[in-house]
PAZAPA-4460 file (N, C-alpha, C; in steps of 0.05 Angstrom, whole numbers, plus 32768, in hexadecimal, padded with zeros to 4 digits):
% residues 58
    n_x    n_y    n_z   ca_x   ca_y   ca_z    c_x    c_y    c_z   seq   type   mol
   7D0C   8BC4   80A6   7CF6   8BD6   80AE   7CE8   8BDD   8094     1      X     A
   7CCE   8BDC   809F   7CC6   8BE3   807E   7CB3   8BF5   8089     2      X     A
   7CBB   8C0D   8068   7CAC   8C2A   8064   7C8F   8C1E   8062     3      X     A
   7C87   8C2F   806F   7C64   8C38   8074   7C5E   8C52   8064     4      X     A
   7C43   8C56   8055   7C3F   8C6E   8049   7C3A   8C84   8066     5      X     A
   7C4C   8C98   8058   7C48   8CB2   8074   7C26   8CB4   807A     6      X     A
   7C0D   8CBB   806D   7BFE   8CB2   8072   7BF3   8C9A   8085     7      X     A
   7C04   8C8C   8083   7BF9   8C6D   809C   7BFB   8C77   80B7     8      X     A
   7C12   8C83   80B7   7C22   8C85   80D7   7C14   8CA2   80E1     9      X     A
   7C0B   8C9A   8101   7C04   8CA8   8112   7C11   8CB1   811E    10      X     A
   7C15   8CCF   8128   7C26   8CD9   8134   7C1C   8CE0   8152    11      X     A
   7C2F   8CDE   8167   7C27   8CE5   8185   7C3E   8CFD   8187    12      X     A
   7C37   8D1C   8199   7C55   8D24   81A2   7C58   8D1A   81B9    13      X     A
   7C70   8D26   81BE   7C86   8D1D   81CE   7C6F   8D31   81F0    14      X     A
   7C6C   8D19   8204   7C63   8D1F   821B   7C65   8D3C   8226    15      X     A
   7C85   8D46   8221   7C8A   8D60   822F   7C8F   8D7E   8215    16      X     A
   7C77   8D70   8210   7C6E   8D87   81F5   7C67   8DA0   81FF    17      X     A
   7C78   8DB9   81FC   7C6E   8DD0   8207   7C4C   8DDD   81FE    18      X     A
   7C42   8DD4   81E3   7C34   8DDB   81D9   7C3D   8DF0   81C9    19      X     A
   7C50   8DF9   81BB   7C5F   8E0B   81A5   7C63   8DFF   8193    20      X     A
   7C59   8DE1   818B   7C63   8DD4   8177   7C89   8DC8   8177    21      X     A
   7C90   8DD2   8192   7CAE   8DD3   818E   7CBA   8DB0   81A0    22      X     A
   7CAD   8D9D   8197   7CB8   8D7F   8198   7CB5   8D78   817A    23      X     A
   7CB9   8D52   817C   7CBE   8D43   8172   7CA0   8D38   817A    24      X     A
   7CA0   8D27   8159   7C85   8D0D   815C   7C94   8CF8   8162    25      X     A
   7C84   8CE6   8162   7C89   8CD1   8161   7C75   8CB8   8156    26      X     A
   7C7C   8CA9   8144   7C71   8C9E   8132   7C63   8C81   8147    27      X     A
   7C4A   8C7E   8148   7C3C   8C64   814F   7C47   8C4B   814D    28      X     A
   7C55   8C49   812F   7C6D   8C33   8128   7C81   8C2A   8134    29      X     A
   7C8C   8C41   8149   7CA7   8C44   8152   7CBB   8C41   8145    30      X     A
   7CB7   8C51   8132   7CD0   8C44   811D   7CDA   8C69   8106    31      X     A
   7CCC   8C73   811D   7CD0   8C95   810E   7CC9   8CAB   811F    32      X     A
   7CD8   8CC4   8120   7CD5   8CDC   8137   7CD7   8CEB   8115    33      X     A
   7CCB   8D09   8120   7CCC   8D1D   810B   7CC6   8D3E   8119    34      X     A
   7CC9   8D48   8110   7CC9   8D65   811E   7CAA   8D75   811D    35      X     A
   7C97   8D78   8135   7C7E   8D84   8132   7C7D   8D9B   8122    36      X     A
   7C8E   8DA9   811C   7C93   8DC8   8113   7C94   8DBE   80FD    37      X     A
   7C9B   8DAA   80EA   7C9B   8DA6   80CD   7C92   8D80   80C9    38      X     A
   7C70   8D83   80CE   7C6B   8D65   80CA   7C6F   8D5C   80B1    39      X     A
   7C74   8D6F   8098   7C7C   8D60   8081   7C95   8D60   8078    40      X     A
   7CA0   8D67   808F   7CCE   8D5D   807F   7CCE   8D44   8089    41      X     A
   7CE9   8D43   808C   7CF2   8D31   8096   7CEE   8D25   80A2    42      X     A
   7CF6   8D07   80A4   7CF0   8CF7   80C6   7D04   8CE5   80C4    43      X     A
   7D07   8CDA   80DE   7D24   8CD3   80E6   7D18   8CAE   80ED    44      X     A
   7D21   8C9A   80D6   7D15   8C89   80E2   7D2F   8C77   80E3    45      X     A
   7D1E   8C65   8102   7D31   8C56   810C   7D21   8C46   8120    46      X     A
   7D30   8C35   8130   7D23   8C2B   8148   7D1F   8C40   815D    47      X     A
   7D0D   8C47   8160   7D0D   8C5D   8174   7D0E   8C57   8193    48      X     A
   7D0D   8C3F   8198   7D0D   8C2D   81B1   7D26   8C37   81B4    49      X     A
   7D3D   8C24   81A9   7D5C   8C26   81A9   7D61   8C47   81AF    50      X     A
   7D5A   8C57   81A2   7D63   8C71   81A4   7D5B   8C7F   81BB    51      X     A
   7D3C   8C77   81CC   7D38   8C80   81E3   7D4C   8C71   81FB    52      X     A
   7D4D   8C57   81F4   7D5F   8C4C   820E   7D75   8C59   8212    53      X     A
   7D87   8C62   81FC   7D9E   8C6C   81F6   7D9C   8C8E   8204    54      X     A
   7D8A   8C9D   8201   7D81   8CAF   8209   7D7E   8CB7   822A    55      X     A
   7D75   8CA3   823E   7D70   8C9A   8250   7D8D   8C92   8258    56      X     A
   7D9A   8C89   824E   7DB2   8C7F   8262   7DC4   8C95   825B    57      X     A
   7DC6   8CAD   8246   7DD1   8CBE   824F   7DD5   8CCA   8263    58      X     A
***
């Protein structure tokens, strides 16, 4: 997987966004989620496909 400058990546939230800022983004790339409440920490990158299927069959 290769890093993209944080600048490149567009962020969408998460559908069932209360509007409090209190979800997750999600990166255009699919390859990164991060927390709306702090768009400049952290982000959690990975296949984000894999991690929703996995999510779903919980």
């Amino acid at each position: 997987m290769s890093a993209r400058p944080v600048e490149a990546i567009r962020w969408r939230k998460a559908s069932r966004s209360d509007g409090n800022d209190t979800c997750v983004e999600l990166a255009n790339t699919l390859d990164a989620l991060r927390d709306s409440k702090n768009p400049g920490g952290p982000m959690i990158r990975g296949d984000v496909r894999q991690l929703l299927r996995a999510v779903r069959m919980a």
